[in-house]
One Martini backbone bead per residue (centre of mass of N, CA, C, O) as a GRO file, in nm:
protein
  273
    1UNK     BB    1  12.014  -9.892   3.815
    2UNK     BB    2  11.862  -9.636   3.990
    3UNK     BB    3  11.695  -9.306   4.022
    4UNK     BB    4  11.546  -9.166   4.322
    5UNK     BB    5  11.720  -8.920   4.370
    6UNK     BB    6  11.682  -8.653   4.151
    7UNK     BB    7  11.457  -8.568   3.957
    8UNK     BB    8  11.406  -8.501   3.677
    9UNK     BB    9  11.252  -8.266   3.526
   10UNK     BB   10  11.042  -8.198   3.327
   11UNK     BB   11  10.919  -8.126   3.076
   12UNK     BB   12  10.837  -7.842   3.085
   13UNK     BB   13  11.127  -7.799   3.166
   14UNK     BB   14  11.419  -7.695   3.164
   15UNK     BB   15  11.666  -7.964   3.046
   16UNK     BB   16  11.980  -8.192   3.055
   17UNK     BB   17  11.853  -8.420   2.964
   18UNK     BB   18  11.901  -8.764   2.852
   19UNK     BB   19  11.833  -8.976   2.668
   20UNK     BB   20  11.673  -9.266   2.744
   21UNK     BB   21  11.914  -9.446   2.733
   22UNK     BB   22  12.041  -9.262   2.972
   23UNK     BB   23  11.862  -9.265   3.167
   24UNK     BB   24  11.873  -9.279   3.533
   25UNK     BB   25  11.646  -9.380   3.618
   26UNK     BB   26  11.639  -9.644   3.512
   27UNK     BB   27  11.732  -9.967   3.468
   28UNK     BB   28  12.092  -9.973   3.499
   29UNK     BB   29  12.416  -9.944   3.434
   30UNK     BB   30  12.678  -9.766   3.551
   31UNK     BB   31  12.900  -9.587   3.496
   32UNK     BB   32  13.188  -9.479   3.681
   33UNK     BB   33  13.174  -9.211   3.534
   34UNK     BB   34  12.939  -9.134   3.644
   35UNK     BB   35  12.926  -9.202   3.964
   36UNK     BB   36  13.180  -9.023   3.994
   37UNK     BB   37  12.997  -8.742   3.951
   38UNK     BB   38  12.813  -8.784   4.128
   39UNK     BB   39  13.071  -8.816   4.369
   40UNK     BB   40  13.185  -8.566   4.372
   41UNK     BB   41  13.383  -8.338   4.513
   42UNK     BB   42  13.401  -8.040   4.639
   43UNK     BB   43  13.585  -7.786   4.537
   44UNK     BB   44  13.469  -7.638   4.855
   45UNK     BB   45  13.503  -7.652   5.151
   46UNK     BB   46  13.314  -7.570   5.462
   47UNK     BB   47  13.554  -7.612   5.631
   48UNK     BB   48  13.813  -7.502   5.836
   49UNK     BB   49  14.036  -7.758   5.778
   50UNK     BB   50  14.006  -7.787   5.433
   51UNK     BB   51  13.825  -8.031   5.462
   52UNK     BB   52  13.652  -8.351   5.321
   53UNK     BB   53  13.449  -8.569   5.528
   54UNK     BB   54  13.347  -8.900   5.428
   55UNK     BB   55  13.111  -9.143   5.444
   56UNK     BB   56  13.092  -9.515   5.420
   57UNK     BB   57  12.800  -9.714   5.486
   58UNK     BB   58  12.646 -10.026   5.624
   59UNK     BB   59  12.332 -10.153   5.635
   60UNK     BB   60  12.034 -10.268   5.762
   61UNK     BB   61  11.723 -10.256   5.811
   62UNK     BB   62  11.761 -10.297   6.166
   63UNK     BB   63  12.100 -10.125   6.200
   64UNK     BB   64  12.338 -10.274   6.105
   65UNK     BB   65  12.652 -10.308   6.043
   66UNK     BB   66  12.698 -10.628   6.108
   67UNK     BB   67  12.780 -10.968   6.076
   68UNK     BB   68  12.974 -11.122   6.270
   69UNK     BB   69  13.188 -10.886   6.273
   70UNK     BB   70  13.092 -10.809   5.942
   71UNK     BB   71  13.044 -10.610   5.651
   72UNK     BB   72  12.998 -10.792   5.409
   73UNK     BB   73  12.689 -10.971   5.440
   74UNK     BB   74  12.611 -10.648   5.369
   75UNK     BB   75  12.644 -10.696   5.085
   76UNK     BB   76  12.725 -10.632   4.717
   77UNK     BB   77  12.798 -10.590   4.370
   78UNK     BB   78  12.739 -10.270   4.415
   79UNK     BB   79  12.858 -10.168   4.660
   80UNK     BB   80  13.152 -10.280   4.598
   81UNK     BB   81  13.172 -10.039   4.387
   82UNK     BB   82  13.127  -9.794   4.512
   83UNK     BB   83  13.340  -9.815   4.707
   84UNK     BB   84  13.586  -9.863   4.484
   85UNK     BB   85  13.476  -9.561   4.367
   86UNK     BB   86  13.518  -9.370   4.637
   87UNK     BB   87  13.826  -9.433   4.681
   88UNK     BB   88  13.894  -9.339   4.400
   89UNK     BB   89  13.842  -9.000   4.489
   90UNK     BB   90  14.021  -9.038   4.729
   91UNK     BB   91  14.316  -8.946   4.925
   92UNK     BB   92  14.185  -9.069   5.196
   93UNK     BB   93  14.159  -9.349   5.399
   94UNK     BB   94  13.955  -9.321   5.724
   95UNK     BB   95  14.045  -9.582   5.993
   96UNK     BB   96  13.996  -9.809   6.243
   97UNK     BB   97  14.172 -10.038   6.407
   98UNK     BB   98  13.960 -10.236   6.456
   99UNK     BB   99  13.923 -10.276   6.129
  100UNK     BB  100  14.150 -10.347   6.021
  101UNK     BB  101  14.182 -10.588   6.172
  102UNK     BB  102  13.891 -10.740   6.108
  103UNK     BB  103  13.917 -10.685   5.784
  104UNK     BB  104  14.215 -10.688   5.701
  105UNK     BB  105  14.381 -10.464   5.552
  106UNK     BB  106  14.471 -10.306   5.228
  107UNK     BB  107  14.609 -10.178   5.029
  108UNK     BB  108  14.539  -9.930   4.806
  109UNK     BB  109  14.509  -9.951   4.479
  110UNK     BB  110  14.554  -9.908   4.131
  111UNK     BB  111  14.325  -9.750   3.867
  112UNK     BB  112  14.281  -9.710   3.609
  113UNK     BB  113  14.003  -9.562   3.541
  114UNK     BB  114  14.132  -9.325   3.759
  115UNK     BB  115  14.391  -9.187   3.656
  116UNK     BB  116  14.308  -8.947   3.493
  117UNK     BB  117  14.143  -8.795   3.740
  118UNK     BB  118  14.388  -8.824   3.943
  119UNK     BB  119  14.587  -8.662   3.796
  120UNK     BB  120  14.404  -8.376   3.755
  121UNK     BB  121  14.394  -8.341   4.047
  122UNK     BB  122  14.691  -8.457   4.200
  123UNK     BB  123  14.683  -8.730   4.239
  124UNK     BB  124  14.768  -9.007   4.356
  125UNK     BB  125  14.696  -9.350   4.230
  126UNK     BB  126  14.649  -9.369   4.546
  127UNK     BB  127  14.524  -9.389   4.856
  128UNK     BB  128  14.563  -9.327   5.146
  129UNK     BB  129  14.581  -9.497   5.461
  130UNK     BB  130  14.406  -9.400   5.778
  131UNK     BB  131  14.513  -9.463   6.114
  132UNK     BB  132  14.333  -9.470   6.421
  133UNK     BB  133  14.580  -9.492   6.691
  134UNK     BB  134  14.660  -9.473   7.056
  135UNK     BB  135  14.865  -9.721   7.076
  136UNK     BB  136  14.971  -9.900   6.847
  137UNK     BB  137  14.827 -10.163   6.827
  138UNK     BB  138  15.008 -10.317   6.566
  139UNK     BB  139  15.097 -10.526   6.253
  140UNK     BB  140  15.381 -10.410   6.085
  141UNK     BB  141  15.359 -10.653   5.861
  142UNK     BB  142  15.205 -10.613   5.699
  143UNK     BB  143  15.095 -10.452   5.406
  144UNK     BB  144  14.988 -10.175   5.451
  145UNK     BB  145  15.292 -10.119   5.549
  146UNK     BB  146  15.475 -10.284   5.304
  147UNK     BB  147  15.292 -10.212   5.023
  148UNK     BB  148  15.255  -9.909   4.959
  149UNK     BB  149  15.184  -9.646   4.705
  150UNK     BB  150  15.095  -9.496   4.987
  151UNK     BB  151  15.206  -9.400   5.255
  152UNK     BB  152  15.096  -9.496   5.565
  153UNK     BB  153  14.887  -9.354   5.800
  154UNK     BB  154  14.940  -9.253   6.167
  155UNK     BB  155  14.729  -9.200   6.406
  156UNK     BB  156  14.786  -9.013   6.699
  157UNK     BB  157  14.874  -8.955   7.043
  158UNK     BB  158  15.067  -8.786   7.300
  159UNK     BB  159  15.122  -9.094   7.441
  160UNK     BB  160  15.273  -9.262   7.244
  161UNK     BB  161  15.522  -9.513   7.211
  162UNK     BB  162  15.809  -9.484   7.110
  163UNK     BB  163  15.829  -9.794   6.996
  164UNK     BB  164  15.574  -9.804   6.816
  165UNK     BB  165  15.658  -9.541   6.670
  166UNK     BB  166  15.945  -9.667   6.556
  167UNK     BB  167  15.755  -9.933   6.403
  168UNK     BB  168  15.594  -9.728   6.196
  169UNK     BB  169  15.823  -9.631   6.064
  170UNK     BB  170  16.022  -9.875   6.001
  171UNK     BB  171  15.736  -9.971   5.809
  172UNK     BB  172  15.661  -9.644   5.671
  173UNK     BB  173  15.482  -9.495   5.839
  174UNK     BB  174  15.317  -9.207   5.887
  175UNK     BB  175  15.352  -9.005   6.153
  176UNK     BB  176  15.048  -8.841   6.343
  177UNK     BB  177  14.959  -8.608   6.519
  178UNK     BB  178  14.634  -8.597   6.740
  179UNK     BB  179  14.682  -8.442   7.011
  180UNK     BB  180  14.794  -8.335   7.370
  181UNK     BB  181  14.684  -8.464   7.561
  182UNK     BB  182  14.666  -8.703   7.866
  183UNK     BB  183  14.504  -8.926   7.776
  184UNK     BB  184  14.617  -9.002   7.453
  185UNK     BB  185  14.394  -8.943   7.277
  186UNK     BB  186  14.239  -8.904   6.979
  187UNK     BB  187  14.170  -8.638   6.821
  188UNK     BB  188  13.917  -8.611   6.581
  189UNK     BB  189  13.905  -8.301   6.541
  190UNK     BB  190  14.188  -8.293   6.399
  191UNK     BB  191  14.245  -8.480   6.151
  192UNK     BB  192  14.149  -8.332   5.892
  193UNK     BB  193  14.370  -8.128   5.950
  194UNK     BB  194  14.625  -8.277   5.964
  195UNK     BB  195  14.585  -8.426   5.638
  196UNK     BB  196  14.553  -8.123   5.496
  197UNK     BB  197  14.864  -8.065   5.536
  198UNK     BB  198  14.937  -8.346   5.365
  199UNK     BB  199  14.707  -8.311   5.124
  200UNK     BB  200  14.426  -8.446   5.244
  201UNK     BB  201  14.114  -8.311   5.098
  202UNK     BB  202  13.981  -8.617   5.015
  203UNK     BB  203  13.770  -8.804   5.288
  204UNK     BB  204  13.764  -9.148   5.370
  205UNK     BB  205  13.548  -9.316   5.629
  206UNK     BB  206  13.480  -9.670   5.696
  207UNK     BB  207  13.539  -9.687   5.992
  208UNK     BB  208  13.416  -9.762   6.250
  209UNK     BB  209  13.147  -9.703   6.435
  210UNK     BB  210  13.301  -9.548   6.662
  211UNK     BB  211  13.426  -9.318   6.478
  212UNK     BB  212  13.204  -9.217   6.332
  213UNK     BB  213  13.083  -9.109   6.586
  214UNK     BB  214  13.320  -8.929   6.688
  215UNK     BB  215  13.305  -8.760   6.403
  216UNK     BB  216  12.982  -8.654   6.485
  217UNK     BB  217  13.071  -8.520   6.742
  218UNK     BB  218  13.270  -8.306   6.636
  219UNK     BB  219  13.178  -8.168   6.355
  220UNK     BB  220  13.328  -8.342   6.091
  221UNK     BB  221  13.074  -8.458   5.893
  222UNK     BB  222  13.007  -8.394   5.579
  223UNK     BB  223  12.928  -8.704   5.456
  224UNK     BB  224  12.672  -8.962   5.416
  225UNK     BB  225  12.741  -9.277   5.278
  226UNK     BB  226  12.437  -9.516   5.244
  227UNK     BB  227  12.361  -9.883   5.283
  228UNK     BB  228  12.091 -10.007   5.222
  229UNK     BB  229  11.994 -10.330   5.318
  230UNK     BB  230  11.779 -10.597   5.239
  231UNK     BB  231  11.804 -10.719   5.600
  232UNK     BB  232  11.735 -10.917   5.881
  233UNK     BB  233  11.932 -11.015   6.132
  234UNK     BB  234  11.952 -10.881   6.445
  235UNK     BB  235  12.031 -10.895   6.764
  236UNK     BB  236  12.338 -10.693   6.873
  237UNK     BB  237  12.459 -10.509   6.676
  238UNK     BB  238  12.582 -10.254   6.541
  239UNK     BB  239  12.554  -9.973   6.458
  240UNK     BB  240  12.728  -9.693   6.249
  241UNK     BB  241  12.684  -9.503   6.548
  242UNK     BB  242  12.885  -9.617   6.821
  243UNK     BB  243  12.907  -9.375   7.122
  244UNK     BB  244  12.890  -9.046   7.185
  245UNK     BB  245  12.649  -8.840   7.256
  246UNK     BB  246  12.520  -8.601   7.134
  247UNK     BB  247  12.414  -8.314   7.199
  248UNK     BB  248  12.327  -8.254   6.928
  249UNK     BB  249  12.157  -8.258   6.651
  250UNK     BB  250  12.274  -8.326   6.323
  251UNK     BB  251  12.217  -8.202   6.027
  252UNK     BB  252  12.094  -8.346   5.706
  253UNK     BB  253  12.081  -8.389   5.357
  254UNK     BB  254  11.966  -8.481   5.092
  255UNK     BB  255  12.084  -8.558   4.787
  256UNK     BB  256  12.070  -8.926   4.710
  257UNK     BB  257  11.911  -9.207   4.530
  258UNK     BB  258  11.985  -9.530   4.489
  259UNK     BB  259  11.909  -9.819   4.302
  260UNK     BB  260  11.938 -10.203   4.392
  261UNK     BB  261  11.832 -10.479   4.473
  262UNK     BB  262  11.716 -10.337   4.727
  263UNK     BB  263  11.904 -10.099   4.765
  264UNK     BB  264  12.003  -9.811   4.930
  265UNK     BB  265  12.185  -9.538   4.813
  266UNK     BB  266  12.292  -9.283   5.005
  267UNK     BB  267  12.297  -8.886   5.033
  268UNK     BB  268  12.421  -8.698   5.299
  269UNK     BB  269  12.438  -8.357   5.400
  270UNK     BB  270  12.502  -8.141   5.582
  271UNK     BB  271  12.463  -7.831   5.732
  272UNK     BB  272  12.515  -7.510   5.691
  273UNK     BB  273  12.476  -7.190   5.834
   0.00000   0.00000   0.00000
C-alpha cells in the first residue's frame, strides 16, 4: 500500500517525515495501528447530533455498488482490512434491513489488535450492529440478534407493530424510535442523534446503497470512505447511493488516498460553512 494524497511535505520545508524505511509514499504493508491513526474519528464532531457519522463502501470503475447482489466480489485482500479496521474504531455500524439480509450480517467480534486503543476511549469490546427497519420483518433468531457482544440496536419508525417490537426485545435487541410520522417511515436525519443519546457517537454506515442516499440527502453524512476497485461489472447494478435525489449537491473535500494493487481507498469529508 502507498499514500497518494496528501504527501509529505517537500525536503526543504520542516516536516516529521518518517524514515525512508517507514515512508508511507513507499509501496509496503500499513500496520493497523498506523491505518487507524490515519482513520482515526475527529475528536469533536461538527455536526448538531453530537455523533459523527461516516459510510463505507466500495464501488466498481463503472460505478457499481455490487455485482449480483453483494459487494464482497467487489472487494479485495485489503479492502476487507480496512472494513475490519473501520469497524475496530466504530462505536456502532449502522446498517439497512435489506443488506443485513442480503449479505448476511453477523455480530461484530471483538479484535485484541484494538481493545487497548477501545478500552481508552471508552468504547464496549466490540461495536454495536444498528439495523434500520420500518417494518421490522427481520429473523430474530439469528446471530446478530442472539449472539452480540453489545446488544443489537434496531432502529424503527413510530409505526412499527407491537408484536414485532416485543420480538426484538425478547431477542435481546435494544429497540430505538427515530420519526413520529404517521407514515411509519424510520426518520434517517433522527439516526445519529437517536444513537448519541445511547453513548454511540463514533458511528460507521456501511450501506446498503438506499440508506446512504436516505444519510446523504438528510445532511447527516458526515464522511465518506470510497474503495474504487479496478473491475468492469457492466450490467445494471445500484450505484453506492441510490435514493431520494439531493435538493442540492452536497460537497465533500479529499482527505486522502491510499493504493493498493490497483484499488484505490479514498477519504472525503463533508465542508462545514
Amino acid at each position: 500500500m502507498r499514500r497518494l494524497f496528501p504527501l509529505p511535505a517537500s525536503p526543504t520545508e520542516p516536516s516529521p517525515r518518517p524514515p525512508a524505511a517507514a515512508d508511507p509514499v513507499r509501496d509496503r504493508e500499513w500496520g493497523l495501528d498506523e491505518l487507524a491513526d490515519a482513520y482515526a474519528y475527529p475528536e469533536r464532531p461538527q455536526s448538531a447530533s453530537g455523533a459523527y457519522l461516516r459510510a463505507n463502501m466500495v464501488s466498481s470503475l463503472d460505478g457499481a455498488a455490487h455485482h449480483d447482489g453483494r459487494s464482497k466480489p467487489l472487494s479485495s485482500e485489503t479492502d476487507m482490512r480496512i472494513f475490519g479496521m473501520l469497524r475496530g474504531l466504530a462505536d456502532a455500524v449502522v446498517v439497512g434491513a435489506g443488506t443485513v439480509r442480503k449479505e448476511g450480517y453477523r455480530p461484530a467480534r471483538a479484535r485484541e489488535a484494538f481493545s487497548t486503543r477501545r478500552a481508552a476511549l471508552g468504547q464496549p469490546p466490540a461495536p454495536a450492529i444498528a439495523v434500520v427497519s420500518a417494518s421490522l420483518e427481520l429473523d430474530f433468531s439469528l446471530p446478530l440478534f442472539t449472539e452480540p457482544l453489545v446488544p443489537t440496536v434496531v432502529i424503527t419508525g413510530a409505526q412499527a407493530a407491537e408484536d414485532r417490537v416485543a420480538a426484538a426485545k425478547a431477542a435481546g435487541a435494544q429497540v430505538v424510535r427515530a420519526g413520529a410520522g404517521p407514515s411509519g417511515r424510520v426518520d434517517v436525519a433522527a439516526v445519529p442523534t437517536a444513537l448519541a443519546e445511547l453513548g454511540y457517537t463514533r458511528l460507521l454506515t456501511e450501506g446498503g446503497p438506499r440508506l446512504l442516499a436516505q444519510f446523504a440527502t438528510a445532511g447527516v453524512l458526515d464522511e465518506l470512505c470510497l474503495a474504487v476497485a479496478p473491475l468492469m461489472v457492466a450490467g445494471d447494478a445500484a450505484r453506492i447511493a441510490n435514493g431520494p435525489l439531493a435538493a442540492e449537491p452536497e460537497r465533500f473535500a479529499l482527505a486522502s488516498v491510499l493504493e493498493d494493487a490497483g484499488f484505490l481507498f479514498t477519504r472525503y469529508c463533508r465542508i462545514y460553512p
